[in-house]
N, CA, C and O atoms as a GROMACS GRO file, in nm:
protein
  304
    1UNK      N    1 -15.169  -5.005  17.672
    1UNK     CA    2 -15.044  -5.020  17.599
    1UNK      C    3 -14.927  -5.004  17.696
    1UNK      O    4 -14.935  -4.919  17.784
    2UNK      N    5 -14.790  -5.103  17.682
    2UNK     CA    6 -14.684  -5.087  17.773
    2UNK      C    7 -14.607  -5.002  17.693
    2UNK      O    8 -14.614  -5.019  17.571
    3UNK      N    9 -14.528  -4.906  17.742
    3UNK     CA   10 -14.432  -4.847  17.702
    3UNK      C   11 -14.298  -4.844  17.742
    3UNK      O   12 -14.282  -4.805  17.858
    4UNK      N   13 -14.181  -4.879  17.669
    4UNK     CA   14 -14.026  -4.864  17.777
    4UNK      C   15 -13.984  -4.775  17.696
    4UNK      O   16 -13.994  -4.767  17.574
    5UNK      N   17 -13.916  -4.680  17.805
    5UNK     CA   18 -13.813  -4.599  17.784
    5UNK      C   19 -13.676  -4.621  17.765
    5UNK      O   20 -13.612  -4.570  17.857
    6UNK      N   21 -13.614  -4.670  17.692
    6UNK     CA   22 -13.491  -4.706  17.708
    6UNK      C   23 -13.342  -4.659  17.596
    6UNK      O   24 -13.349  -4.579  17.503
    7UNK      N   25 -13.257  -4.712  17.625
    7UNK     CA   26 -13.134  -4.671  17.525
    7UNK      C   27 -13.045  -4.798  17.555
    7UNK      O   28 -13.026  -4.853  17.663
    8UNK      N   29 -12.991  -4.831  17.418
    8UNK     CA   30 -12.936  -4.956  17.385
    8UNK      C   31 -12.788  -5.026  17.510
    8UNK      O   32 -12.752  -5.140  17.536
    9UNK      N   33 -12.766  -4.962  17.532
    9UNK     CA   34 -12.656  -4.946  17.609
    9UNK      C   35 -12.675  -4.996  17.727
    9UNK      O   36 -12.585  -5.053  17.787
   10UNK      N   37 -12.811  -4.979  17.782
   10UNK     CA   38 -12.864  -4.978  17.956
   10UNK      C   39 -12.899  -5.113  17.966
   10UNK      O   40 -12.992  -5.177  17.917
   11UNK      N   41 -12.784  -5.151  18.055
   11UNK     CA   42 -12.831  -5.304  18.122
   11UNK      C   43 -12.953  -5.329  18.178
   11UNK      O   44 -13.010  -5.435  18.157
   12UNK      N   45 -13.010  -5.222  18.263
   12UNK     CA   46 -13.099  -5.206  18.286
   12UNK      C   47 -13.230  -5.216  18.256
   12UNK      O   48 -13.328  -5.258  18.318
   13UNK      N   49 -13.213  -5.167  18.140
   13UNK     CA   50 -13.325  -5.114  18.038
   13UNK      C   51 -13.353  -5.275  17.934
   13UNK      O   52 -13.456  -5.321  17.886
   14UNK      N   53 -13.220  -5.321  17.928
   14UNK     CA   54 -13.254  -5.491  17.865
   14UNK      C   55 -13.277  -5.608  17.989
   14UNK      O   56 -13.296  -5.728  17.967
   15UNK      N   57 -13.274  -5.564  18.081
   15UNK     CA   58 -13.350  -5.692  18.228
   15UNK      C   59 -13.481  -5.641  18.164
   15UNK      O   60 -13.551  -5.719  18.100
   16UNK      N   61 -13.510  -5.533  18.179
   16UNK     CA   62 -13.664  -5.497  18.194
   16UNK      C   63 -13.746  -5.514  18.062
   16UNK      O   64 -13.866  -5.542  18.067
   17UNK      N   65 -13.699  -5.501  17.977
   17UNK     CA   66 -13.736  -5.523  17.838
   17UNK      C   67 -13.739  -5.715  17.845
   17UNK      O   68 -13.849  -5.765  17.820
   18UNK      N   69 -13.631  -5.805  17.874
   18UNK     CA   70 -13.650  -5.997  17.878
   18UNK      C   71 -13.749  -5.974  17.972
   18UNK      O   72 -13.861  -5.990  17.923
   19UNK      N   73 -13.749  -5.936  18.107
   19UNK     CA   74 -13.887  -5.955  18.205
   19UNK      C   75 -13.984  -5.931  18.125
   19UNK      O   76 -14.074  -6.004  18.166
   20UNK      N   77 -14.018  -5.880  18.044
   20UNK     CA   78 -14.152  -5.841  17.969
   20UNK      C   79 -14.200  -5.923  17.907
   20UNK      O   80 -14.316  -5.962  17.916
   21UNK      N   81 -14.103  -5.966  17.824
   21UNK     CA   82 -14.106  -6.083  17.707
   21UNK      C   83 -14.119  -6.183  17.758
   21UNK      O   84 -14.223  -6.241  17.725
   22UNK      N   85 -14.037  -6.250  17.851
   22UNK     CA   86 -14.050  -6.363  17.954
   22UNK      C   87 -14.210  -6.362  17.973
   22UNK      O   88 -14.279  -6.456  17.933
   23UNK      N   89 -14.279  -6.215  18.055
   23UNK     CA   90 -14.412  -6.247  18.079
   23UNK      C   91 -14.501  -6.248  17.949
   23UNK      O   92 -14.621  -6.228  17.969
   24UNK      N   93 -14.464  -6.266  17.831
   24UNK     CA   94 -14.539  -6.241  17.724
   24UNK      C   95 -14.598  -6.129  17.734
   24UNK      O   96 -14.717  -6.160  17.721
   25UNK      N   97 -14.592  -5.988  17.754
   25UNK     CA   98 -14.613  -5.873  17.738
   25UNK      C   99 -14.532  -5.838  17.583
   25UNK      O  100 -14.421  -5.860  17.536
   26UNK      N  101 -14.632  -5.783  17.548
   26UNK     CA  102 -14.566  -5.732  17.397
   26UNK      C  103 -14.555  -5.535  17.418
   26UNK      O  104 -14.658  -5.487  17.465
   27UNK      N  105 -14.496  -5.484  17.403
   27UNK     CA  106 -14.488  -5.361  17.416
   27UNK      C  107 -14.374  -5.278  17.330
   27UNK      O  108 -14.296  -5.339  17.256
   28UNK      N  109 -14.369  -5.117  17.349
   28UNK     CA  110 -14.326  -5.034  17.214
   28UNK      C  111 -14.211  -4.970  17.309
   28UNK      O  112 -14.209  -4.913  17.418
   29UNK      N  113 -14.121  -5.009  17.215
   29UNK     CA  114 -13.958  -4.962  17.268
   29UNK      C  115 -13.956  -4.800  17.238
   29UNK      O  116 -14.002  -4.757  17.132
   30UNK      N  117 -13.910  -4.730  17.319
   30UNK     CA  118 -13.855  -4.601  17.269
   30UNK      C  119 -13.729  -4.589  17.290
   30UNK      O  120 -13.697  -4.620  17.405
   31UNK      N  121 -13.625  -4.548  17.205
   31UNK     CA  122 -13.486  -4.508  17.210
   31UNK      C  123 -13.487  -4.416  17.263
   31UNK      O  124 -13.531  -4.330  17.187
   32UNK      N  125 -13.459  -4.371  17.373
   32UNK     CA  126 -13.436  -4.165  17.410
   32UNK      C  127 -13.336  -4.151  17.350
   32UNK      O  128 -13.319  -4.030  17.344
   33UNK      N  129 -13.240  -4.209  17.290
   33UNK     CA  130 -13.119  -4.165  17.299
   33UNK      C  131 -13.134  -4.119  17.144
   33UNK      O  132 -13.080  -4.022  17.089
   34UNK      N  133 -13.215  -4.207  17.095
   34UNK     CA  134 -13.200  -4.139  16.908
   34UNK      C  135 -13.345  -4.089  16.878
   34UNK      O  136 -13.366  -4.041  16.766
   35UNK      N  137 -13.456  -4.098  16.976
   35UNK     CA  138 -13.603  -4.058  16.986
   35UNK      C  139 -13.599  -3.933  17.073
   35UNK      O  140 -13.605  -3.946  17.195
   36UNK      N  141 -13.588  -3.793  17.009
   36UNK     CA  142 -13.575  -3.686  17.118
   36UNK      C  143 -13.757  -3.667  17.166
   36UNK      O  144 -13.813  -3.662  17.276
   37UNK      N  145 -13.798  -3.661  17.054
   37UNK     CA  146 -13.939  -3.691  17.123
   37UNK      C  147 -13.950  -3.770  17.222
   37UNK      O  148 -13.990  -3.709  17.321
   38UNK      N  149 -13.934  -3.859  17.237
   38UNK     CA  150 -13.981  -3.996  17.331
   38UNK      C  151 -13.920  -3.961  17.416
   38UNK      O  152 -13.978  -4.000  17.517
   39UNK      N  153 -13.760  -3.863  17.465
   39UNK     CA  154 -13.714  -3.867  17.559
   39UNK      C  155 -13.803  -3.759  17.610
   39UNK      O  156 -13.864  -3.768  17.717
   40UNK      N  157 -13.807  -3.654  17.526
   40UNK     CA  158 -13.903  -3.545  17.602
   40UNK      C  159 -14.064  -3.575  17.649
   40UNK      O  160 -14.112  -3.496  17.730
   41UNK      N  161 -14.140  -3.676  17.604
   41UNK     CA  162 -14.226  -3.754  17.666
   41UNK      C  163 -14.176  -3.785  17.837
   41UNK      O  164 -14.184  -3.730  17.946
   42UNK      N  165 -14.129  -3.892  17.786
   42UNK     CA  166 -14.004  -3.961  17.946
   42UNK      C  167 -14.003  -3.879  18.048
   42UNK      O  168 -14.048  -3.897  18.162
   43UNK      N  169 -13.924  -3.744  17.982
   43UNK     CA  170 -13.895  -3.619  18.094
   43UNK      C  171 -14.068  -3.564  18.137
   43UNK      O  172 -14.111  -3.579  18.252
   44UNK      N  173 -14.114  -3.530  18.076
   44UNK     CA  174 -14.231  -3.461  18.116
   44UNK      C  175 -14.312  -3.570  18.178
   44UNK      O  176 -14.369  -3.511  18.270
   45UNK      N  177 -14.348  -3.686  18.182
   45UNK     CA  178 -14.395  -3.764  18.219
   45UNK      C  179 -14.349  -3.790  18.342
   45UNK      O  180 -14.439  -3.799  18.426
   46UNK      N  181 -14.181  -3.812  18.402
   46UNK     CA  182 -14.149  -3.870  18.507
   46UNK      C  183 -14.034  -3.738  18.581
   46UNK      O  184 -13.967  -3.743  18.684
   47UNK      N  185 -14.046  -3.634  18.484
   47UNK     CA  186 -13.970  -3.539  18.597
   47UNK      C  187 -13.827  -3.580  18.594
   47UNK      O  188 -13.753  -3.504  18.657
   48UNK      N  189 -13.744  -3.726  18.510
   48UNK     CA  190 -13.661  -3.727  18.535
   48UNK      C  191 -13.623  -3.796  18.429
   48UNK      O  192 -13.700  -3.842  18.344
   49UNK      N  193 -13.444  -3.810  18.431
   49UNK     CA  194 -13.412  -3.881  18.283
   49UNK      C  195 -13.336  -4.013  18.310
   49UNK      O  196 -13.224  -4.041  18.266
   50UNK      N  197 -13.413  -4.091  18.388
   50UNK     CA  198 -13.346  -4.190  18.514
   50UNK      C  199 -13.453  -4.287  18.347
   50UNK      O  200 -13.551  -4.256  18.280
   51UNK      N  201 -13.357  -4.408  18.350
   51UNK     CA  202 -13.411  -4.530  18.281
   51UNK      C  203 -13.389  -4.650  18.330
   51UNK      O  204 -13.295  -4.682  18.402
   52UNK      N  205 -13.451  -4.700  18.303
   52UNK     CA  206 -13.559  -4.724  18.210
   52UNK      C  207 -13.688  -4.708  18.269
   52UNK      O  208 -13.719  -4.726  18.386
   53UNK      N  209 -13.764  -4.669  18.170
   53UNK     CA  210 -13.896  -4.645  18.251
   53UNK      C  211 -13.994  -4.739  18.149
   53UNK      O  212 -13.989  -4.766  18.029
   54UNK      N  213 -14.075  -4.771  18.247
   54UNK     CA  214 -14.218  -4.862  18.192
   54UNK      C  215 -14.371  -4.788  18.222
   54UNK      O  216 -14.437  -4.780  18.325
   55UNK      N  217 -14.391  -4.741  18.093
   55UNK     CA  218 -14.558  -4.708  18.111
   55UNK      C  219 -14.662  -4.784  18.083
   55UNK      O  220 -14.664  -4.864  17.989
   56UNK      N  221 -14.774  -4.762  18.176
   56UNK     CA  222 -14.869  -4.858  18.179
   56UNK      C  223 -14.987  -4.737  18.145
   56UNK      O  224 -15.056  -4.692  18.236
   57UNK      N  225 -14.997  -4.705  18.050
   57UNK     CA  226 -15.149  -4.596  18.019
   57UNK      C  227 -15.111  -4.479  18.107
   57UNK      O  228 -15.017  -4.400  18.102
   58UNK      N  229 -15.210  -4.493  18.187
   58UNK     CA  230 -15.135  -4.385  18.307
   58UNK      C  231 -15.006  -4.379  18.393
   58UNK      O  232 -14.939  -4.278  18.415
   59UNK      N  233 -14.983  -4.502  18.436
   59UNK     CA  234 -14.897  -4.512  18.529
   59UNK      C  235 -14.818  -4.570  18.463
   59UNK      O  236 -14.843  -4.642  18.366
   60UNK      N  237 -14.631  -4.525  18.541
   60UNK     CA  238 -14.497  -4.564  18.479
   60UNK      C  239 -14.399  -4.625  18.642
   60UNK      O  240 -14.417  -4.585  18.758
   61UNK      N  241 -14.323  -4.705  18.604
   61UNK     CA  242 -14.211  -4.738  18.683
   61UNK      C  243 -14.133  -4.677  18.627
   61UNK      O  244 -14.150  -4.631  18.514
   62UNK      N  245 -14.006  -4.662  18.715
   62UNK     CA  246 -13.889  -4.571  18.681
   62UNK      C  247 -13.776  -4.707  18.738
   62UNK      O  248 -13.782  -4.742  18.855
   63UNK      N  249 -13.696  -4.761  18.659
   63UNK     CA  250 -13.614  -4.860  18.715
   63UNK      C  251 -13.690  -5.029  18.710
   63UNK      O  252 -13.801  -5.062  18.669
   64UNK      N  253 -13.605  -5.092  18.757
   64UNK     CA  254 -13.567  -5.246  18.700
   64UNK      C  255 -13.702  -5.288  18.866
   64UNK      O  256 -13.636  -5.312  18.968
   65UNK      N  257 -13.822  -5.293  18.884
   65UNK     CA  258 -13.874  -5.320  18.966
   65UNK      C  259 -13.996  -5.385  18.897
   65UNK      O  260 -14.096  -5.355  18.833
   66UNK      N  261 -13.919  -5.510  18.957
   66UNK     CA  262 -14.079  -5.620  18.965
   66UNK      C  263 -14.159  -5.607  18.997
   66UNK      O  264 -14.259  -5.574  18.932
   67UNK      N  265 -14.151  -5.630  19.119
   67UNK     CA  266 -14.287  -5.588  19.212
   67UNK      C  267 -14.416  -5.469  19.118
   67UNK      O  268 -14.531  -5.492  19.080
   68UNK      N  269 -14.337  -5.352  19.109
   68UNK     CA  270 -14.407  -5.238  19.030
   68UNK      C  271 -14.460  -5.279  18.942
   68UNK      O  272 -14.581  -5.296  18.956
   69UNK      N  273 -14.402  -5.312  18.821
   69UNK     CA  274 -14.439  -5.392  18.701
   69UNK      C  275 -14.504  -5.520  18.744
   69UNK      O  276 -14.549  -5.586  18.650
   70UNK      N  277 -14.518  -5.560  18.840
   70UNK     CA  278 -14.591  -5.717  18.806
   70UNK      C  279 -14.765  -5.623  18.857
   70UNK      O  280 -14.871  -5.638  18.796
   71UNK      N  281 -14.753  -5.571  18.925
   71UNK     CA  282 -14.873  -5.479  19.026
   71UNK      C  283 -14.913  -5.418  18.896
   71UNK      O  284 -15.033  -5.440  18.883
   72UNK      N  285 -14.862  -5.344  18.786
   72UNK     CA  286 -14.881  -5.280  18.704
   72UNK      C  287 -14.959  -5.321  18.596
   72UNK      O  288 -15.062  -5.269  18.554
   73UNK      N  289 -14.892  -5.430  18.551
   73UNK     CA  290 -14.966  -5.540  18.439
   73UNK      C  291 -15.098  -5.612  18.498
   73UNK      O  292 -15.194  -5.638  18.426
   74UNK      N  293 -15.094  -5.638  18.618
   74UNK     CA  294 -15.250  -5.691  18.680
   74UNK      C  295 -15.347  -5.553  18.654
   74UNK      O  296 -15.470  -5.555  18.654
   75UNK      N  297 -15.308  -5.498  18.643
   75UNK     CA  298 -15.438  -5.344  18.650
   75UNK      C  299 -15.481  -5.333  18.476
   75UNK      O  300 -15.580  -5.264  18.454
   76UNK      N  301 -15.420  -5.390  18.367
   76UNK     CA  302 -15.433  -5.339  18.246
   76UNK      C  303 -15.489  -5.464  18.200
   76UNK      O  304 -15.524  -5.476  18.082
   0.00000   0.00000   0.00000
């Protein structure tokens, strides 16, 4: 399962969310900003409250990186 971390606001967080879609990846949005759960996931997961983040099962990117995410989606 993909997961993004994100909040409506973050340019960031919507590149990485169209890259997804673009690749036909279907995956589960979390709001941190109105999901305190999900942010406290986020935090404990990545140590930091830097967004957007993309989880891949185990493994997460932190930020707008292709490379990561394309490497990421080949493993799942």
């Amino acid at each position: 399962m993909v997961k993004v971390y994100s909040a409506p606001d973050c340019s960031w967080c919507k590149k990485t969310k169209d890259y997804l879609k673009s690749k036909k990846i279907d995956y589960v949005d979390v709001n941190v900003q109105d999901d305190i759960e999900g942010r406290d996931e986020m935090i404990q997961l990545t140590g930091d409250m830097s967004i957007p983040v993309v989880r891949f099962n185990d493994n997460y990117v932190v930020g707008f990186k292709k490379d990561e995410i394309d490497k990421n989606l080949a493993m799942i």
